[in-house]
N, C-alpha and C positions, 0 to 999 in steps of 0.2 A: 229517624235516620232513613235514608232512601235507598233504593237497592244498588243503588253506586257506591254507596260505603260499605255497605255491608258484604259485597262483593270483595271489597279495597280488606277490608277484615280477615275474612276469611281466607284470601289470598297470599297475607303476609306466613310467611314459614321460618318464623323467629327460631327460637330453643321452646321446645315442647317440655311443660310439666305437667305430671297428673292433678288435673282438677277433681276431676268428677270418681265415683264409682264403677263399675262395669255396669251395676243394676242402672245406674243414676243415669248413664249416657243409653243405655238401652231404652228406656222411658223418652227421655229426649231425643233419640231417633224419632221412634213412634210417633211424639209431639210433630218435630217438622214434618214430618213425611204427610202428616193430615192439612197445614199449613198449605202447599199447595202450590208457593212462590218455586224459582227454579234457583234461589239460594237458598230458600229452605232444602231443597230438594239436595242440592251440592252438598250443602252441611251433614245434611243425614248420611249420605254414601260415605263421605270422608267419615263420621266416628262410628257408622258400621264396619267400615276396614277395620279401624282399630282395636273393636273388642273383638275376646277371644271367642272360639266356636262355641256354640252350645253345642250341648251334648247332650 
């Protein structure tokens, strides 16, 4: 997949459901952010918004 779809992806703002965990998307932060692309980079910001604060 090339970063034109994957853009096209990430882009769509359908009806969100929980997939993942809070542990599981916090992992997969950390995973894109090491990735390096700047749709990795997009992805990680958007599901660090979405989990709740560490305390």
């Amino acid at each position: 997949m090339d970063e034109t779809q994957l853009w096209t992806l990430i882009g769509d703002q359908g009806e969100r459901e929980p997939l993942i965990t809070p542990g599981e998307a916090r992992a997969a932060v950390q995973l894109l952010r090491r990735e390096g692309s700047p749709v990795a980079d997009e992805l990680a910001v958007r599901l660090a918004r979405r989990l709740p604060a560490e305390e």
